[in-house]
N, C-alpha and C positions, 0 to 999 in steps of 0.2 A: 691613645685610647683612654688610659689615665683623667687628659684633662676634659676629651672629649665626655667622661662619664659623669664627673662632676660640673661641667655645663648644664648637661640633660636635669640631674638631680633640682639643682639648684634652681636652671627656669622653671621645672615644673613645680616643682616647691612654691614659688611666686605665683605661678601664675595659677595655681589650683588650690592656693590655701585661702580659706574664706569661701570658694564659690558653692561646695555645698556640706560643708561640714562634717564630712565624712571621709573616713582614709580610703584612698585607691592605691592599689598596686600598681608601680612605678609602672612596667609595659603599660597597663591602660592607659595611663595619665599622658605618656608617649605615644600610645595609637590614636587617640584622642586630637592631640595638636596636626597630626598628620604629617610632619615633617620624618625626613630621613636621616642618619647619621651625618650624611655630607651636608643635607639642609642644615644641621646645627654645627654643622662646624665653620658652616659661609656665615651661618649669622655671628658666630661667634665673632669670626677675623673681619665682619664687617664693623663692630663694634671697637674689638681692639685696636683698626685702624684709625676711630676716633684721638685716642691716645699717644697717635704714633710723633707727634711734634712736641711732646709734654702735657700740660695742663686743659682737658677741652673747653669751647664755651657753651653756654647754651644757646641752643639753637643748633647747632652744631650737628649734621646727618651725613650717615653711609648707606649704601644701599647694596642689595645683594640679589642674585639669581640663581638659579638652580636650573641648567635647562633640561637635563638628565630628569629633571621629577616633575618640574611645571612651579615650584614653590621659588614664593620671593619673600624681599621686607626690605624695612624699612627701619633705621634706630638712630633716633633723634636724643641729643641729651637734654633734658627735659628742666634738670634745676642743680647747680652745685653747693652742698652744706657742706663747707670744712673743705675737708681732706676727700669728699666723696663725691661722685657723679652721680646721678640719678636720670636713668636710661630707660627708653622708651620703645617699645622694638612692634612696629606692626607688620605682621607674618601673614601670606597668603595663602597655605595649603597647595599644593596643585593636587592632591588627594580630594579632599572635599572643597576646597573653590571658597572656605570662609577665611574672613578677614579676623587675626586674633590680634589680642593688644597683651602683650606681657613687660612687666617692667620688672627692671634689674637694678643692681649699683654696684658698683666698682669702687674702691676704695684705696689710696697711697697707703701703702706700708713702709716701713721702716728703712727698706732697704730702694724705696724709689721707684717699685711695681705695683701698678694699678690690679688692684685683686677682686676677681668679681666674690660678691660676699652677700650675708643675704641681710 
């Protein structure tokens, strides 16, 4: 649950900061994307399984489905600086049927685990 809530945090962080300048309360920002608990937990472990050989490259894609809600995606690593991946996640809805684009990064820490970070 734990990491599941700082997923939710953190992508909507990214992916609603700048769009209009004004703070929303986290549930909106989450009814919004349309996705469900389990849809962000598939996107989650679609990502993570990027990771799962060590260091990803770019170009590099997993893809996820949800047939329980209708919502899919797609996350492509998109550029690596350093020690950090830079993640590109395009998300289907099956709520509202649009196509969003959010990006992440993941980052090596100290200890040898890629930490998504903002």
């Amino acid at each position: 649950m734990k990491a599941w809530v700082c997923t939710v945090l953190v992508t909507a962080a990214l992916f609603f900061s700048g769009s209009e300048g004004q703070a929303k309360p986290l549930s909106r920002m989450v009814a919004e994307l349309g996705l469900s608990p389990a849809d962000f937990e598939m996107q989650n472990a679609a990502a993570a399984s990027l990771f799962a050989k060590g260091r990803p490259l770019v170009g590099q894609e997993a893809s996820w489905s949800n047939p329980d809600t209708g919502s899919k995606g797609t996350v492509r690593v998109r550029e690596m600086q350093e020690d950090c991946a830079h993640l590109q996640h395009f998300v289907v809805s099956g709520k509202t049927g649009q196509t969003r684009e959010i990006r992440t990064r993941r980052c090596l820490d100290a200890g040898g685990n890629w930490i998504l970070t903002p």
